[in-house]
C-alpha positions in Angstrom: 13.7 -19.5 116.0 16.6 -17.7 114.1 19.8 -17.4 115.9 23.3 -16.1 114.7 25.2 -18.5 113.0 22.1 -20.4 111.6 22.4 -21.3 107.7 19.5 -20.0 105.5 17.8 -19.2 102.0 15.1 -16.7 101.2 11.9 -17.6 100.1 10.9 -14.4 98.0 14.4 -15.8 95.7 13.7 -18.9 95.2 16.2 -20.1 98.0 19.0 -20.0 95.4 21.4 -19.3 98.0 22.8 -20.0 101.4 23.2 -17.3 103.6 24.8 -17.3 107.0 22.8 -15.0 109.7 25.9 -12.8 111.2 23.8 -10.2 112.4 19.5 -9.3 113.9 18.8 -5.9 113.9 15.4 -5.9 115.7 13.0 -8.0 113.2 15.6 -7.9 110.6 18.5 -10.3 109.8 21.6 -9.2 108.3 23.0 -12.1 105.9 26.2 -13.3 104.5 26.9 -15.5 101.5 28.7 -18.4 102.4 30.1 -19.0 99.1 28.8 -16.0 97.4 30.3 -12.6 97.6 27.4 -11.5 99.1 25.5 -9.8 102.0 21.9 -9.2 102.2 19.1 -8.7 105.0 16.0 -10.0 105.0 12.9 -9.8 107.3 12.1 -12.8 109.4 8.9 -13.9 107.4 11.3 -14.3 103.8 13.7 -16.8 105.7 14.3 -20.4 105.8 16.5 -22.7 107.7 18.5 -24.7 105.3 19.2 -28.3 106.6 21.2 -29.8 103.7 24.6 -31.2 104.5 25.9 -29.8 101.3 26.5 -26.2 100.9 28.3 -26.1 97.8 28.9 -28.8 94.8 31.3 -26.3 92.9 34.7 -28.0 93.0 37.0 -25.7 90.7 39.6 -27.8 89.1 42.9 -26.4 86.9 44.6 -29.6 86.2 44.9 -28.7 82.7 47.5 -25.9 84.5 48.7 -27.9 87.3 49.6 -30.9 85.6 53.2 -29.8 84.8 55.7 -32.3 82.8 58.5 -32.6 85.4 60.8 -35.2 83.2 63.2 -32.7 81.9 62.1 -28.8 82.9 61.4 -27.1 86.2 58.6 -24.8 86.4 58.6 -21.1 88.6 54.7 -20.1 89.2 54.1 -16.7 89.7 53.6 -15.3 92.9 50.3 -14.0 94.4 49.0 -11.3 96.9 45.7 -11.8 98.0 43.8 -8.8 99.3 40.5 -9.3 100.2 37.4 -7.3 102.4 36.2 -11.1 103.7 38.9 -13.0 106.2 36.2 -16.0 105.7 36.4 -16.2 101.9 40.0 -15.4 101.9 40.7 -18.3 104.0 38.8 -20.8 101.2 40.9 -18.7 98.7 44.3 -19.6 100.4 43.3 -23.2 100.8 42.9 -23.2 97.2 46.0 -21.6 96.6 47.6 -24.0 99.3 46.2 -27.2 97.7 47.3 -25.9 94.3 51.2 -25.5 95.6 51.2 -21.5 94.9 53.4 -19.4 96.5 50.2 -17.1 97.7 50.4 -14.1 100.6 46.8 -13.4 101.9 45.7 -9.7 103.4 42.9 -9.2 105.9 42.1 -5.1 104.3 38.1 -3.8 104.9 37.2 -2.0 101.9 37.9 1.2 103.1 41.5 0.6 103.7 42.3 -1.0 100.3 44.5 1.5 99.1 46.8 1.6 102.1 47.1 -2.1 102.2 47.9 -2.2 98.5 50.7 0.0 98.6 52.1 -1.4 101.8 51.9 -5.0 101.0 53.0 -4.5 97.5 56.6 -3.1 98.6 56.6 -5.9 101.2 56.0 -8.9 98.7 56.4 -8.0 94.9 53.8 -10.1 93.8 53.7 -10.9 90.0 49.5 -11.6 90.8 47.7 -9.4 92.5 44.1 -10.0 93.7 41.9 -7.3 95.3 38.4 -8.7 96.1 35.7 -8.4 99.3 32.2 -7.7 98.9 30.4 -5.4 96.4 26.8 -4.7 95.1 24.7 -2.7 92.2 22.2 -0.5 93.4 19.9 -0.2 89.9 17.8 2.9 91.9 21.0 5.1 92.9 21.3 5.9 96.4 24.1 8.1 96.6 26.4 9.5 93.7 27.3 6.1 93.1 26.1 3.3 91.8 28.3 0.7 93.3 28.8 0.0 97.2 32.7 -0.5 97.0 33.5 -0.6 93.4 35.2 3.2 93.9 37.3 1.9 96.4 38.7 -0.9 94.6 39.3 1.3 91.4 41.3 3.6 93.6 43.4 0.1 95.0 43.9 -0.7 90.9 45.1 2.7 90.2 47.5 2.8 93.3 48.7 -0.5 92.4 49.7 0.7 88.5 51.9 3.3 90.0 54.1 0.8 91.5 54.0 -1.2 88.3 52.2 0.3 85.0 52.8 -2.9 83.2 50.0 -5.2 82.7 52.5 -7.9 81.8 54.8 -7.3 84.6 52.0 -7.2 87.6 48.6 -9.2 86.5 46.0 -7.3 88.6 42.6 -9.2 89.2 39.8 -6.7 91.0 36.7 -6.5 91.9 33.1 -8.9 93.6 29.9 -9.2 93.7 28.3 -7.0 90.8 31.4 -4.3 90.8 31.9 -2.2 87.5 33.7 -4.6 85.6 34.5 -1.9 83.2 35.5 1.0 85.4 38.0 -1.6 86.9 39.5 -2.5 83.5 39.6 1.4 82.9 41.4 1.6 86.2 44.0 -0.8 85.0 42.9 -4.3 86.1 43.5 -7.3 83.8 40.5 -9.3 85.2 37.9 -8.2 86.4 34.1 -8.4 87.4 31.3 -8.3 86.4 30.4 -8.0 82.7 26.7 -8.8 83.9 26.6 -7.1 87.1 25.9 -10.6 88.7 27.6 -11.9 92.3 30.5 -14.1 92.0 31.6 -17.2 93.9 33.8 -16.7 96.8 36.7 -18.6 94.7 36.5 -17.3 91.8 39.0 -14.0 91.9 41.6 -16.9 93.0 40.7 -19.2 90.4 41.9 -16.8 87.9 44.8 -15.8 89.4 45.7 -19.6 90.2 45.5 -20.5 86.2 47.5 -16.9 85.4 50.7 -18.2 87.8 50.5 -22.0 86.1 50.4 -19.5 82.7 53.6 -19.9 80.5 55.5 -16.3 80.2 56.3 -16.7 76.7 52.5 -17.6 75.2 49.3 -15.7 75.7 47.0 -16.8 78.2 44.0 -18.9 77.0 41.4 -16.1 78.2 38.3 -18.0 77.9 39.7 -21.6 79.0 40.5 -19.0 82.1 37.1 -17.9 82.4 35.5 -21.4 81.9 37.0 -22.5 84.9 34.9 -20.3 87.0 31.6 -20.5 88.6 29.8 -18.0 86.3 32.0 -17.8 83.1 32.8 -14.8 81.4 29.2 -13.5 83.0 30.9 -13.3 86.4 34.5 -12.0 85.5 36.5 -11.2 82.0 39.8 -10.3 81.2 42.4 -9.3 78.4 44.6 -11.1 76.9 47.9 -11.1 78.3 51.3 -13.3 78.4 51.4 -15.4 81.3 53.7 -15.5 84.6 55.1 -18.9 85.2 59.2 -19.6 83.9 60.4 -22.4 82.5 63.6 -23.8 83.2 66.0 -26.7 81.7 67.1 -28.9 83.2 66.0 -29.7 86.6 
């Protein structure tokens, strides 16, 4: 009935999200969030096709950056390196970036090799943003010495990344998915990072921020929560500190 590459929710959660079926192990079905930073498994019985044309209505807007006077001044957004554990999600994340006219440079890394691609791609682009995302979770009944599935391994990425740059005003670092120790991360060095509530996040959401911190003025602080609000979970999903921004501006054009 199931096959690989069907959509489907879980009845024992209220179907409250769409999962993509990438793997069956025997009677059980390893999931993926398609627009949640999430993978799951669930048991045949617990699954339901989902037939809707729509999979999701969030459309993340950042006109109020964007929208840039171009009369008399030229603007220079900051650039962004994009690492992330997912090649699926950080394909949405650089069309977002693409459709927003950011200078963005996107990295395929798996968790595990966070650190190397970090340092390497760090030397290779000198990013002003720097975003290092996948796919996390909380277990709430430890398993091993840690809590968190990958959260180590992105604190380790932050912490390599602040010895090429210790600034936080001079390399904006956003870190972290689904349900990662928002404040180990911060800790660790990160400017943004989730999740205050230990809740999943949406797949856009790391580049959301790090879209509104390049269209950020470098000579004002960044409106934290108008950066927050544009997000799919608010400051529940992801928080931050207050910072200057990135983008120049120049006169005239």
């Amino acid at each position: 009935m199931f096959q690989i590459g069907d959509l489907v929710t879980r009845k024992s959660y209220d179907n409250d999200i769409v999962f993509k079926i990438i793997e069956i192990q025997d009677k059980n079905f390893i999931l993926k969030g398609v627009v949640v930073r999430l993978f799951a498994d669930s048991p045949l019985e617990d699954l339901k096709i989902y037939n809707s044309n729509e999979i999701d209505d969030f459309t993340p807007e950042i006109d109020g950056y964007r929208s840039l006077e171009r009369n008399e001044y030229f603007y220079l957004p900051g650039r962004i390196l994009h690492i992330d554990g997912d090649k699926e999600y950080l394909d949405k994340c650089m069309n977002f970036y693409k459709k927003n006219r950011l200078k963005a440079f996107g990295i395929y890394s798996d968790e595990s090799n966070l650190v190397n691609s970090v340092v390497n791609n760090l030397n290779k682009y000198k990013p002003d943003i720097l975003v290092i995302t996948g796919h996390d979770a909380y277990y709430r009944k430890k398993r091993t010495n840690d809590n968190y599935k990958n959260t180590s391994k992105f604190i380790e990425a932050v912490k390599e990344a602040r010895k090429y740059e210790s600034s936080h005003e001079k390399l904006f670092i956003i870190a972290g998915a689904c349900q990662s120790n928002y404040e180990g991360l911060i800790k660790a060095g990160a400017n943004f990072a989730s999740s205050p509530k230990r809740i999943n996040i949406h797949a856009l959401d790391p580049a959301i921020v790090a879209a509104c911190l390049a269209f950020s003025d470098k000579n004002n602080n960044i409106d934290l929560i108008k950066i927050l609000d544009k997000t799919k979970y608010g400051s529940d999903g992801i928080g931050g500190i207050i910072t200057k921004g990135t983008m120049y501006i120049g006169y005239p054009r």
